[in-house]
ROSE-4610 file (N, C-alpha, C; in Angstrom, 1 decimal, always signed):
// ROSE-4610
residu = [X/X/X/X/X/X/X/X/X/X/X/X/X/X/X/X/X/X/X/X/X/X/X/X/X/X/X/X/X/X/X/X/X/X/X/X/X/X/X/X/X/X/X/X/X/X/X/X/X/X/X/X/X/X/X/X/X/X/X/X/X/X/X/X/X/X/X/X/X/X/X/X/X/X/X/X/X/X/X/X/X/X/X/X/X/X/X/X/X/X/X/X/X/X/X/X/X/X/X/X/X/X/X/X/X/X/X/X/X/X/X/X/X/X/X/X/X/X/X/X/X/X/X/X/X/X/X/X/X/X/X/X/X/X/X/X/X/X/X/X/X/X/X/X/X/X/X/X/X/X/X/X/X/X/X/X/X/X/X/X/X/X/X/X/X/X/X/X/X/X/X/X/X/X/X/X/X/X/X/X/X/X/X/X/X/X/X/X/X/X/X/X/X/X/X/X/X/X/X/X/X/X/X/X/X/X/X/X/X/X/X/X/X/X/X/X/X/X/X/X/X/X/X/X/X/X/X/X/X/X/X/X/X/X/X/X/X/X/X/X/X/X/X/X/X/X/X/X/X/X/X/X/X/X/X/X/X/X/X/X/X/X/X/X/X/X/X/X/X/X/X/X/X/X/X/X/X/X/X/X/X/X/X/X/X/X/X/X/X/X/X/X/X/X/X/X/X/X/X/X/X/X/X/X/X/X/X/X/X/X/X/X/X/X/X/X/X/X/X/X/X/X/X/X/X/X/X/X/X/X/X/X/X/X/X/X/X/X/X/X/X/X/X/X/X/X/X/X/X/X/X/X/X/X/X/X/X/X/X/X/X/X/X/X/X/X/X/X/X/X/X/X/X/X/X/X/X/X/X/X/X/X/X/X/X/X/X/X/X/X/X/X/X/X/X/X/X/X/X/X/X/X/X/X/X/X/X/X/X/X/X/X/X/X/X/X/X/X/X/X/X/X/X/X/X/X/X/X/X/X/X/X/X/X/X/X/X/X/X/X/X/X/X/X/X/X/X/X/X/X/X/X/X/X/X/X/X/X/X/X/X/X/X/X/X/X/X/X/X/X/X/X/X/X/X/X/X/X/X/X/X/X/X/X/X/X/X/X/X/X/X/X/X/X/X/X/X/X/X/X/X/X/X/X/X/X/X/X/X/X/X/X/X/X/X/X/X/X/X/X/X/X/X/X/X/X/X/X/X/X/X/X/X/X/X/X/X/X/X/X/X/X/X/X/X/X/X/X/X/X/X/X/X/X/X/X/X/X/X/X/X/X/X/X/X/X/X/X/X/X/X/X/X/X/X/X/X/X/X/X/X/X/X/X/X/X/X/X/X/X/X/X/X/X/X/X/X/X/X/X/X/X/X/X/X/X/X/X/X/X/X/X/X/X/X/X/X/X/X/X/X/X/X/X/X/X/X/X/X/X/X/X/X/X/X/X/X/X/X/X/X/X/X/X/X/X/X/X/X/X/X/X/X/X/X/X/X/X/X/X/X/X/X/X/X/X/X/X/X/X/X/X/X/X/X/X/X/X/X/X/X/X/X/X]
num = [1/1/1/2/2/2/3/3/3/4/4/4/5/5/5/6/6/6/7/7/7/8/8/8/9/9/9/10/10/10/11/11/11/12/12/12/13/13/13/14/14/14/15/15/15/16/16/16/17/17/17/18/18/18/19/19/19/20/20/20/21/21/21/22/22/22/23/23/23/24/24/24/25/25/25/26/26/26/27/27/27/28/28/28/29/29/29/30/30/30/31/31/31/32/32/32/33/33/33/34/34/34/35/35/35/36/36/36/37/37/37/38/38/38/39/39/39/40/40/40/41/41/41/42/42/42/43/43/43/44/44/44/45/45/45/46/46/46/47/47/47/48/48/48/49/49/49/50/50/50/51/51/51/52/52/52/53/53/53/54/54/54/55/55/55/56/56/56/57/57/57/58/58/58/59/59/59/60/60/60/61/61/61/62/62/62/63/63/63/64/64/64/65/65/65/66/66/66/67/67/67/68/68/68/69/69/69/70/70/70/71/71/71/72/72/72/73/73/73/74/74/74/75/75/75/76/76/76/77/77/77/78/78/78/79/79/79/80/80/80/81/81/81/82/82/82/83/83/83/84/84/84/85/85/85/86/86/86/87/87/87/88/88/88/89/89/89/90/90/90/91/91/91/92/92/92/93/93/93/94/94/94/95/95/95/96/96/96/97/97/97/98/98/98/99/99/99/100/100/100/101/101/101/102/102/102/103/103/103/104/104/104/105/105/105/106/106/106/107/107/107/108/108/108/109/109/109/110/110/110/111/111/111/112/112/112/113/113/113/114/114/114/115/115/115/116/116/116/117/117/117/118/118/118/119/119/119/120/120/120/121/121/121/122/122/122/123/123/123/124/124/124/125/125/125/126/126/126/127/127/127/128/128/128/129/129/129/130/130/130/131/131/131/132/132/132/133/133/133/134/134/134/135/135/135/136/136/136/137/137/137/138/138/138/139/139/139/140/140/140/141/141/141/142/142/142/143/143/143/144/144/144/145/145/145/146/146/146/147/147/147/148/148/148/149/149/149/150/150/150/151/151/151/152/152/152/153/153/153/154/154/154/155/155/155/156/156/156/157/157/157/158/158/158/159/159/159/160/160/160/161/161/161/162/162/162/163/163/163/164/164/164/165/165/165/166/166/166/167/167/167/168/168/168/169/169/169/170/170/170/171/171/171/172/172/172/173/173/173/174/174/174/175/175/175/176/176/176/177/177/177/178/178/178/179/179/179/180/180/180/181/181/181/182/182/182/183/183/183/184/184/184/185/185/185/186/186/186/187/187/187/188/188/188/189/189/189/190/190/190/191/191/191/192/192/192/193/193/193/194/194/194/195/195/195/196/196/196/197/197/197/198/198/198/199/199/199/200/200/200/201/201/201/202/202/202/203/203/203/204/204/204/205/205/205/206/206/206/207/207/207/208/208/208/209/209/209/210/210/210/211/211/211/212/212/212/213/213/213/214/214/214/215/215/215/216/216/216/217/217/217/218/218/218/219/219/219/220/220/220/221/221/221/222/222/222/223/223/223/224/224/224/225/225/225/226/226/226/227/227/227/228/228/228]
x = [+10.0/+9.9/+10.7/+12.0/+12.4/+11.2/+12.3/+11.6/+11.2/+11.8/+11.9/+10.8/+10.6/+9.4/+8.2/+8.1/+6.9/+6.6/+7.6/+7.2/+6.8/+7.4/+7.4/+6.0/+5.1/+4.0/+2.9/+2.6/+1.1/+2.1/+3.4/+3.5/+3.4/+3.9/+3.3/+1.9/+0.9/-0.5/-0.7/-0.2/-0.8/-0.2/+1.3/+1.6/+0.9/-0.1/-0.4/-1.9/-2.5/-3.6/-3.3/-2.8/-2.3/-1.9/-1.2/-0.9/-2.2/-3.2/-4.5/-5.7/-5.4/-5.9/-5.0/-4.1/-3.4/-3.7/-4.4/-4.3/-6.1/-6.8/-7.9/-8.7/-7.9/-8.3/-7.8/-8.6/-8.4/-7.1/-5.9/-4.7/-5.1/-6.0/-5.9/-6.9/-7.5/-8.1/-7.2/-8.1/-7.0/-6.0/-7.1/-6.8/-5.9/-5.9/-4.6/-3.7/-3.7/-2.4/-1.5/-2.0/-1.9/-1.4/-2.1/-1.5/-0.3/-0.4/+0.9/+2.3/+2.3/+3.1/+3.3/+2.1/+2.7/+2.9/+2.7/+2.7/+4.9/+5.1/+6.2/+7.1/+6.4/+7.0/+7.3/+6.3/+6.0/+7.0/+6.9/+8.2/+9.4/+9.9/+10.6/+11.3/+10.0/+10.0/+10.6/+9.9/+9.8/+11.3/+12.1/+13.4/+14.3/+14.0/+15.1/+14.9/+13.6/+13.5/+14.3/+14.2/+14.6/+16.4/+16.6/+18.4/+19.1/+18.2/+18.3/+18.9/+17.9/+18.3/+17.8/+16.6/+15.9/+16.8/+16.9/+17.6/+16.5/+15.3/+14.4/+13.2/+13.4/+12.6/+11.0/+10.8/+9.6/+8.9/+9.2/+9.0/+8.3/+9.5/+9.1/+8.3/+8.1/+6.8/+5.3/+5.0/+4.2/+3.9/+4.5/+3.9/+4.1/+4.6/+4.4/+2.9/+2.7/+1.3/+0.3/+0.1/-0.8/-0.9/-0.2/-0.1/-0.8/-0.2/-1.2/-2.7/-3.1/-4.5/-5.1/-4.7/-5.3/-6.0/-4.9/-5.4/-6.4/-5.9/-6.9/-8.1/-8.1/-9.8/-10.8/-9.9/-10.5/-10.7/-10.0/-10.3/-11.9/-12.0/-12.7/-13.9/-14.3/-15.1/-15.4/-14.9/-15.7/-15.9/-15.4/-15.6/-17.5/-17.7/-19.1/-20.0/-19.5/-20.2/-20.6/-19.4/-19.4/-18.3/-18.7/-17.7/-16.3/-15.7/-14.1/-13.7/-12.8/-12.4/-12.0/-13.0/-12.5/-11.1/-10.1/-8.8/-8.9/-9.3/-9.3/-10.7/-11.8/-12.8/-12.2/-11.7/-11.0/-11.2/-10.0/-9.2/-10.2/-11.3/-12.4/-13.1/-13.9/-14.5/-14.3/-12.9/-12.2/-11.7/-11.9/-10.8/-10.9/-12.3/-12.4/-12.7/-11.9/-12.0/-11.2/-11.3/-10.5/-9.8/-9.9/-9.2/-8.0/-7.9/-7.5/-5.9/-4.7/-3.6/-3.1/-2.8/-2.0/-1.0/-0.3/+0.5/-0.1/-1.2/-2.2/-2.8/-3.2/-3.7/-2.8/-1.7/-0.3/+0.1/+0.0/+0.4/-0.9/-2.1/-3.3/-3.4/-3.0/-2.7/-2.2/-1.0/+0.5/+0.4/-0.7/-1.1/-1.6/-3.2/-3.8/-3.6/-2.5/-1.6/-0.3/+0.1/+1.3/+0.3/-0.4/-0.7/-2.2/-2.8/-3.6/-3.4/-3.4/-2.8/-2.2/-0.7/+0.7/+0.7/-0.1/+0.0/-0.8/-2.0/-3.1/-2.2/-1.1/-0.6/+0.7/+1.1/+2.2/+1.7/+0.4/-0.6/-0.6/-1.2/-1.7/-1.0/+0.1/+1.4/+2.2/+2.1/+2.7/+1.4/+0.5/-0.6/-0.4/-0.4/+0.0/+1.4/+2.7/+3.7/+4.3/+3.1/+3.4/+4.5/+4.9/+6.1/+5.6/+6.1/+6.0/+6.6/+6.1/+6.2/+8.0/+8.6/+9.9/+10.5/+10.2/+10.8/+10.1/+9.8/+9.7/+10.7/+10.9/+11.3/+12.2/+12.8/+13.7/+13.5/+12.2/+11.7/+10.8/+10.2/+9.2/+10.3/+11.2/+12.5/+12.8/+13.0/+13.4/+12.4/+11.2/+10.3/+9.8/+10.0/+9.4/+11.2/+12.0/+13.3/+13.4/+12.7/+12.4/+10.9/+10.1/+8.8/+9.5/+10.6/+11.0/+11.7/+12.5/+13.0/+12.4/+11.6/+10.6/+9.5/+9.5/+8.5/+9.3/+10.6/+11.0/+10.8/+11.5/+10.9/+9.4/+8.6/+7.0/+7.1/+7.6/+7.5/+7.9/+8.8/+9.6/+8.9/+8.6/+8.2/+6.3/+5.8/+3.8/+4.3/+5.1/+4.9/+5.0/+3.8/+3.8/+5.1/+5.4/+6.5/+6.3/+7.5/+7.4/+6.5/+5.8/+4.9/+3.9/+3.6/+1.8/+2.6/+3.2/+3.3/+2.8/+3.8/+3.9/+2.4/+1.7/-0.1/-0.6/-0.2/-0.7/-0.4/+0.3/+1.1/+0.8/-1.0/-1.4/-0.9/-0.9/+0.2/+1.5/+1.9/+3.1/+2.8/+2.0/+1.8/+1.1/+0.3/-0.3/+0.9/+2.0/+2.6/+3.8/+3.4/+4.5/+4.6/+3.0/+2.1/+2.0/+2.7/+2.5/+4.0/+4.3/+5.8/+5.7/+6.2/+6.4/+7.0/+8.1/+8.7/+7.9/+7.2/+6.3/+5.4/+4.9/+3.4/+4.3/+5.4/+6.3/+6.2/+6.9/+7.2/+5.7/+4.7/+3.1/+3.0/+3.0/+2.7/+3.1/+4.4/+5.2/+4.6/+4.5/+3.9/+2.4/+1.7/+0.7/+0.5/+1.1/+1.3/+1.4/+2.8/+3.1/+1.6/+1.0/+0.2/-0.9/-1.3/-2.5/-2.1/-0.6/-0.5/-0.3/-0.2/-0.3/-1.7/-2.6/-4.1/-4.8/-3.8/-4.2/-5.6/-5.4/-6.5/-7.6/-7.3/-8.6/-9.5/-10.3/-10.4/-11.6/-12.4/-12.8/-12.1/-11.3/-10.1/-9.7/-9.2/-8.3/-9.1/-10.5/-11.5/-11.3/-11.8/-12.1/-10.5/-9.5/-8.3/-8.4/-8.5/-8.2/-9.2/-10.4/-11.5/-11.3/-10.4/-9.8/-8.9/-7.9/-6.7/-7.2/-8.4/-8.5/-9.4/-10.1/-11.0/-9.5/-8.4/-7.6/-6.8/-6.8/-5.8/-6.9/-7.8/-8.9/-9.4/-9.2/-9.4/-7.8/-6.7/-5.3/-5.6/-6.0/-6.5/-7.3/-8.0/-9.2/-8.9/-7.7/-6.8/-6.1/-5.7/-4.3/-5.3/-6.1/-7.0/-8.0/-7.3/-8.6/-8.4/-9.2/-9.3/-8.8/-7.5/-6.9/-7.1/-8.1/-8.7/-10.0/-10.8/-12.2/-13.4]
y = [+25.1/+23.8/+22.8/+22.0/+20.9/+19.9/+18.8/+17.5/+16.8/+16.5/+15.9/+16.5/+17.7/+18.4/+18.2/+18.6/+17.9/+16.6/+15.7/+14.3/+14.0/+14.7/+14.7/+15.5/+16.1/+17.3/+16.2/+15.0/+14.2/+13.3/+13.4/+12.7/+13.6/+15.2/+16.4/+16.0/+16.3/+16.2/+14.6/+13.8/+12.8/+13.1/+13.6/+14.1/+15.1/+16.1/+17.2/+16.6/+15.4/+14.9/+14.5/+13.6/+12.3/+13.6/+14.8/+15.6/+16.3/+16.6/+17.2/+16.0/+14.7/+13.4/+13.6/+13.9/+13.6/+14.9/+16.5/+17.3/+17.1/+16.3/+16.0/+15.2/+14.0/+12.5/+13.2/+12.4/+12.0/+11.5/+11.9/+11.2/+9.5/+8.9/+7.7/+7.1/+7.6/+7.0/+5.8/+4.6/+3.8/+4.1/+4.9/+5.3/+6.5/+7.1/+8.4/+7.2/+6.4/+5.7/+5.1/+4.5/+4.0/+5.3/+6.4/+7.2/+7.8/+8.5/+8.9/+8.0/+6.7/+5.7/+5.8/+5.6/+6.0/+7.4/+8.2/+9.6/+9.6/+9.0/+8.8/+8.4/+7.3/+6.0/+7.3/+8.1/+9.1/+9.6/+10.6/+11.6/+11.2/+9.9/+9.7/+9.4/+8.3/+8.3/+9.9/+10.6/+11.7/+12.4/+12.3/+13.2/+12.0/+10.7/+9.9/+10.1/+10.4/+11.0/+12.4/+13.1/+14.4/+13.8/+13.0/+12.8/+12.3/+11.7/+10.7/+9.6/+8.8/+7.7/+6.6/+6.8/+5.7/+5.9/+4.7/+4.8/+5.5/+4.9/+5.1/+6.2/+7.5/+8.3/+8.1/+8.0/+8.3/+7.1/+5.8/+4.4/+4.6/+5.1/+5.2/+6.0/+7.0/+7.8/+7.5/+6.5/+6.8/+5.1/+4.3/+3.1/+3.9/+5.1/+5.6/+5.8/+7.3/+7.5/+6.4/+5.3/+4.7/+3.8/+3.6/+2.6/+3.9/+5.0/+5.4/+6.2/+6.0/+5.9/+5.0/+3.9/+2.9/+3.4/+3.4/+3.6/+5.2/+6.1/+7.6/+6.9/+5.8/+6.0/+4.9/+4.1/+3.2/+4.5/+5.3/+6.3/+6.9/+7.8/+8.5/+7.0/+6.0/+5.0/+4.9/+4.9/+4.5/+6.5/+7.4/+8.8/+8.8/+8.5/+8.7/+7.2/+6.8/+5.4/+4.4/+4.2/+3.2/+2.0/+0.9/-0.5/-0.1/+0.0/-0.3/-1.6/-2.1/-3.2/-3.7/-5.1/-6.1/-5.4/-5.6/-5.7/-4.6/-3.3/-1.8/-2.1/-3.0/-3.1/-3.0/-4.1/-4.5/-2.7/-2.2/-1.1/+0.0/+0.2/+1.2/+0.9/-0.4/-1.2/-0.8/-1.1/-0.8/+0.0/+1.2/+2.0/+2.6/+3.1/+3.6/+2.5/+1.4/+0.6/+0.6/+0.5/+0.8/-0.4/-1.5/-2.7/-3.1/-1.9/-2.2/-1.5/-1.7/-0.9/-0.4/+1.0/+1.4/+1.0/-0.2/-1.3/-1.9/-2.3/-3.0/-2.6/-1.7/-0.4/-0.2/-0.3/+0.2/-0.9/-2.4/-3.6/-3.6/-3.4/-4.1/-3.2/-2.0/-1.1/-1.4/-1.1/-2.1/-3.3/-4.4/-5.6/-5.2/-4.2/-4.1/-3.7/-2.8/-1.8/-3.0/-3.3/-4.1/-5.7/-6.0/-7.4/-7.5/-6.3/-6.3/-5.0/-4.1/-2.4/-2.8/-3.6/-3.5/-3.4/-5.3/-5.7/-5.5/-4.6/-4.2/-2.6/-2.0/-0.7/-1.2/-2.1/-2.7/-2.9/-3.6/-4.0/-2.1/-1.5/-0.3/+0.6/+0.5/+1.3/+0.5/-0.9/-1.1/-0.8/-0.6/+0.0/+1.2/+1.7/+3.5/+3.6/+2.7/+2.9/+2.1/+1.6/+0.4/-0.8/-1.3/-2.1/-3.4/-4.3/-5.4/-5.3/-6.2/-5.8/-6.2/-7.0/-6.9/-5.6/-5.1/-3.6/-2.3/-3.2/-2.2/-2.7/-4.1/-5.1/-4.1/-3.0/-2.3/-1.7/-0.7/+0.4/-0.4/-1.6/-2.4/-3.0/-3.3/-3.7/-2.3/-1.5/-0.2/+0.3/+0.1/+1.1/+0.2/-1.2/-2.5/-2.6/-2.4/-2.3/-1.1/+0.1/+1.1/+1.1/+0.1/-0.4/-1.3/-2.2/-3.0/-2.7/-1.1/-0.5/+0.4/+0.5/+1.4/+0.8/-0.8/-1.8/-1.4/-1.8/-2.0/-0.4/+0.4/+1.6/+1.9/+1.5/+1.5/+0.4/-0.3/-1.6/-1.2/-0.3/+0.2/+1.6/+2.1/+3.4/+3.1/+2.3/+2.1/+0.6/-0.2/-1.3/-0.9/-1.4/-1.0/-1.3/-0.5/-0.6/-2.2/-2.4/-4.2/-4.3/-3.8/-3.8/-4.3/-3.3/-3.7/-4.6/-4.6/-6.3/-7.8/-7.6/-8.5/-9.3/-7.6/-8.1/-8.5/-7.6/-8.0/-9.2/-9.9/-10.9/-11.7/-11.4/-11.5/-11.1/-9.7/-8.7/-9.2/-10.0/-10.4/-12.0/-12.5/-13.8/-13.2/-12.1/-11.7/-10.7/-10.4/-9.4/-10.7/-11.3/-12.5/-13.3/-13.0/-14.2/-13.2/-12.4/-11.8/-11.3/-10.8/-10.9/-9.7/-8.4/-7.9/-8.2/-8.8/-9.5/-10.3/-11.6/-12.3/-11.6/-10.8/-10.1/-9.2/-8.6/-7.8/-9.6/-9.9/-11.4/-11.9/-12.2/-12.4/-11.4/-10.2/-9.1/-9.1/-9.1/-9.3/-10.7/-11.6/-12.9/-12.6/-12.2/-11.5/-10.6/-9.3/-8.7/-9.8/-10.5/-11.1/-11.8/-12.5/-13.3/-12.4/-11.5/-10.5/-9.8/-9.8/-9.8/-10.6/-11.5/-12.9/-13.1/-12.6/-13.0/-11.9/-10.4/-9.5/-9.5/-10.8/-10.8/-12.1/-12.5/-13.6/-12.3/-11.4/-10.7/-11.5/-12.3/-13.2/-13.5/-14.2/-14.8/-14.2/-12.9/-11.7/-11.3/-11.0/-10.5/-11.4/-12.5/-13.6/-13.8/-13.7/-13.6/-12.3/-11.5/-10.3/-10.2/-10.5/-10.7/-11.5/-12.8/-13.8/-13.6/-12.3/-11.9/-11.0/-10.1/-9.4/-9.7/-10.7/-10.9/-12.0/-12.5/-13.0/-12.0/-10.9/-9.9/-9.5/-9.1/-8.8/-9.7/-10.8/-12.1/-11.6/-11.9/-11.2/-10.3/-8.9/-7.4/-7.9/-8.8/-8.8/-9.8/-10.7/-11.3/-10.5/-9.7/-8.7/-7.2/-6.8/-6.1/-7.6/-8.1/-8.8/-8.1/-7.7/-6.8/-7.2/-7.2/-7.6/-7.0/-5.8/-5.4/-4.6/-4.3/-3.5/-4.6]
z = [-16.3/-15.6/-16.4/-15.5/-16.4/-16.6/-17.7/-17.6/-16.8/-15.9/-14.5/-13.6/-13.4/-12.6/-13.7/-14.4/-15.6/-15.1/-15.1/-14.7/-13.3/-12.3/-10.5/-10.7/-11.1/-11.2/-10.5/-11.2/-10.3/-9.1/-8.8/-7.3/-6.6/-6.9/-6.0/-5.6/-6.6/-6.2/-5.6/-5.2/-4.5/-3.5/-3.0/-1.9/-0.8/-2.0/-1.2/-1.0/-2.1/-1.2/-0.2/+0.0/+1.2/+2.4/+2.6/+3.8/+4.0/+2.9/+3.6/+3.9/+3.8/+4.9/+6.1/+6.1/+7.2/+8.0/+7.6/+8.2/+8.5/+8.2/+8.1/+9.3/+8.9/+9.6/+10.9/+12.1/+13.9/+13.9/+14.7/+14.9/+14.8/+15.4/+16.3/+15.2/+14.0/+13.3/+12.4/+12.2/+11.5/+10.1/+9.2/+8.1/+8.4/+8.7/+9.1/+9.9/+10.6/+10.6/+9.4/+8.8/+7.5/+5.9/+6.1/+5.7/+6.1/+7.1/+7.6/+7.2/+7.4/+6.6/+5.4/+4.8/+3.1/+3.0/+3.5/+2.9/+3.3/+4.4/+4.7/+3.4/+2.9/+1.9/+0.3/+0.4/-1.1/-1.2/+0.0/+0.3/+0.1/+0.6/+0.6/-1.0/-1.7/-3.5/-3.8/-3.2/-4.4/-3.9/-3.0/-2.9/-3.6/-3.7/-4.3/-5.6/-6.0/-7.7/-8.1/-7.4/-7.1/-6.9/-6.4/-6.5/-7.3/-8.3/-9.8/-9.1/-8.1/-8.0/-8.3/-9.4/-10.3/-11.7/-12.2/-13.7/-14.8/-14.3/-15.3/-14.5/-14.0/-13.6/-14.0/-15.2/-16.0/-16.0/-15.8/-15.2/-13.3/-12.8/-11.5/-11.1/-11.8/-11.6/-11.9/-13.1/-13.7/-12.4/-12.0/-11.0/-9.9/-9.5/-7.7/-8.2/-9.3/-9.2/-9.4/-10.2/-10.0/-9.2/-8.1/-7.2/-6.0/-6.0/-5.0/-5.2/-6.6/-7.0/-6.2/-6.5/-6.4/-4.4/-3.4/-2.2/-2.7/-3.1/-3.1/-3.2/-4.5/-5.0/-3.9/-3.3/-2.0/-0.9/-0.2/+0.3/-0.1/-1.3/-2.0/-1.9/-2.0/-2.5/-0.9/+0.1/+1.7/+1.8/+1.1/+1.9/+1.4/+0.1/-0.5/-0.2/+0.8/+0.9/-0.2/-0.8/-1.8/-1.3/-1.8/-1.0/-1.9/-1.0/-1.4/-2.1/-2.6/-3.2/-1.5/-1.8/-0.4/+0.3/-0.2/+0.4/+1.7/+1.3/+2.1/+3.4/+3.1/+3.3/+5.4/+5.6/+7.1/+7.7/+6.6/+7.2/+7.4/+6.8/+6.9/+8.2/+8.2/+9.0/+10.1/+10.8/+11.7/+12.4/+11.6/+11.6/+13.1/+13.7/+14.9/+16.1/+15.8/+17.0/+18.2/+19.6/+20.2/+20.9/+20.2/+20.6/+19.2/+18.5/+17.6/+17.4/+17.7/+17.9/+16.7/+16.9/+15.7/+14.5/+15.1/+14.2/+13.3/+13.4/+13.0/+11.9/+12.2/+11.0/+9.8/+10.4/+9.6/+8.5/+9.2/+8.1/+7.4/+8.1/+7.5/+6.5/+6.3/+5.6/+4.2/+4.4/+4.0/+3.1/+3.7/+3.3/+2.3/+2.3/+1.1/+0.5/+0.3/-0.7/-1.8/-1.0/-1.9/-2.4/-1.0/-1.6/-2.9/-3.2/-4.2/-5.2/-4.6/-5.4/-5.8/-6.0/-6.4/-7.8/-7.3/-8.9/-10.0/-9.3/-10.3/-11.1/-10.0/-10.8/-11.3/-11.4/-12.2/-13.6/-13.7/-15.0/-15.5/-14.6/-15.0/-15.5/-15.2/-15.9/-16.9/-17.0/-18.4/-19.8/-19.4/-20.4/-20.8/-19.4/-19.5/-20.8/-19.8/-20.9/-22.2/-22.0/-23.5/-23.6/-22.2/-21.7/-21.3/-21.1/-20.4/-19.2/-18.0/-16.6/-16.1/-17.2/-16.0/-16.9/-17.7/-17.7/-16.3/-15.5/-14.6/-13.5/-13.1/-12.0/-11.8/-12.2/-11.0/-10.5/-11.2/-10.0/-9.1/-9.5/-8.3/-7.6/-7.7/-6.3/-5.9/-6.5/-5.8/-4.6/-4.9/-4.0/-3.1/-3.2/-2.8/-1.4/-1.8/-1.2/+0.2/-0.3/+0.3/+1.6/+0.8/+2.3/+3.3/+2.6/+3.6/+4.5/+4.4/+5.3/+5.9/+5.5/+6.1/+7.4/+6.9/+8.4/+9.4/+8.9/+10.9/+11.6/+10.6/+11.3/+12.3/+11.6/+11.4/+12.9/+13.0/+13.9/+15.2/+14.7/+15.9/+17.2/+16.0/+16.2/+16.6/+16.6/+16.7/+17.7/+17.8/+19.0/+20.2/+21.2/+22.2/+23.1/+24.5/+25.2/+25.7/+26.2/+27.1/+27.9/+28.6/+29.3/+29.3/+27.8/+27.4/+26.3/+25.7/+25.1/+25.7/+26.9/+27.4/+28.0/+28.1/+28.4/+27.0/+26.1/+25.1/+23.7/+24.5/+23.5/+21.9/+21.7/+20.5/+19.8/+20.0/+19.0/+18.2/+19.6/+18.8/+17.8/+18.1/+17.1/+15.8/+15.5/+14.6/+13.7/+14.3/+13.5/+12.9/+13.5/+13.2/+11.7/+12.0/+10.9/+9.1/+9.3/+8.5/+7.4/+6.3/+5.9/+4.3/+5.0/+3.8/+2.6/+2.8/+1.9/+1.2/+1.7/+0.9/+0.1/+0.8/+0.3/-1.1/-1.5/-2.4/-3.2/-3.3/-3.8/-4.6/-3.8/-4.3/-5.2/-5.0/-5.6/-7.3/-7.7/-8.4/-9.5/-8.8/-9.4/-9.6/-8.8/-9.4/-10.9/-10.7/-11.9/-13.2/-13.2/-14.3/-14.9/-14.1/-14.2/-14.5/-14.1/-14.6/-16.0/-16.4/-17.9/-18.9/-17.7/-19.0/-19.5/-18.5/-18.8/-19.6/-19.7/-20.1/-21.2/-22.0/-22.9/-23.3/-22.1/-21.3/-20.2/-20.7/-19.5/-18.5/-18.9/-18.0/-16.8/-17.4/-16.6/-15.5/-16.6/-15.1/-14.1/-14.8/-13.7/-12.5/-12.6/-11.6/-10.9/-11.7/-10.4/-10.2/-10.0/-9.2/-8.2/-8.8/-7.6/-6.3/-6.9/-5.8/-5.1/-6.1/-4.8/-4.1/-4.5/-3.3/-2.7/-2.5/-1.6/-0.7/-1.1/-0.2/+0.5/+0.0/+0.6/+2.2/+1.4/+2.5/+3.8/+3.2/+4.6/+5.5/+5.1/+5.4/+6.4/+6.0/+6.2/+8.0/+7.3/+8.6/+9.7/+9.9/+11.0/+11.1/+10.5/+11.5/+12.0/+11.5/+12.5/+13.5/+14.0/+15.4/+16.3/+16.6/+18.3/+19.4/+20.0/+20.8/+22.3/+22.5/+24.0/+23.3/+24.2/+24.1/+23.3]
């Protein structure tokens, strides 16, 4: 086994979790929407790793895996009936509603992943690797560069045809109201700020408590039930 597969060895196992949710979960459930996206976003990480197209492989690995801890253990925390961290709380809630469109699932997803996960595995990996956070700023533009191409896809591919748009025109003010870009941008400012506080832990607690109970208000306007 090279170096490189030694290091790709835990984004395999988050891959092969994430495909047995996805072989798992109801097509139409919210959470298998939302997966199937990132499991999209992984794959994708893991062949650009595999092409050496991070400078810093061992960087990029060690924030893919704990950025998608963070969603596994919110998964794992509503599968045993324990409260998820606010942010995921919407996306569970909801997941089997039938006024609720697949798009929806997908940002609201999306939202609580970059806009509270981000920054908490940006913190989590400069512990892991003993760095300060803008020694990561290239693989968090890198993979943050990579979601953003990855919405319109997602936007493209889960928005309804003109039809039911046109009935459904909420859709379009609520997908509106929302901005990967900002929420990557927050994210980022967050982190910094969660290591500045690294050793006020009072402090950090109570902001992180506050971003994710804000990600989670976010979460719970872009799932409003727009029929049923």
């Amino acid at each position: 086994m090279t170096q490189l597969e030694q290091f790709t060895a835990p984004v395999d196992a988050v891959i092969s979790r994430m495909r047995a949710l996805d072989a798992d979960l109801p097509e139409r459930d919210g959470v298998a929407v939302f997966n199937r996206v990132y499991l999209t976003v992984t794959e994708e990480i893991d062949r650009r790793l595999d092409a050496g197209d991070f400078a810093d492989p061992k960087a990029a690995i060690a924030l893919d895996v704990r950025f998608a801890e963070r969603y596994l253990a919110a998964v794992d925390a509503a599968a045993a009936d324990r409260r998820p961290p606010a942010c995921w709380r919407p996306v569970f809630q909801f997941r089997r509603h039938p006024g609720v469109r697949p798009l929806q699932f997908a940002l609201a997803g999306i939202n609580a992943h970059i806009g509270h996960d981000l920054a908490l595995a940006v913190v989590d990996t400069c512990r892991s690797l003993d760095c300060e956070p803008a020694e990561l700023e290239d693989e968090f533009d890198q993979v943050g560069d990579l979601l953003v191409a990855l919405e319109e896809r997602i936007r493209e591919d889960l928005m309804p045809g003109p039809d039911l748009l046109q009935i459904a025109d909420p859709l379009t003010h609520l997908l509106g109201s929302w901005s990967l870009d900002r929420a990557r941008d927050a994210a980022w400012a967050a982190a910094r700020a969660l290591w500045a506080l690294r050793d006020c832990e009072d402090v950090a607690e109570e902001f992180t408590e506050r971003l994710d109970s804000a990600v989670g208000f976010a979460g719970r306007v872009l799932l409003t039930p727009l029929t049923g």
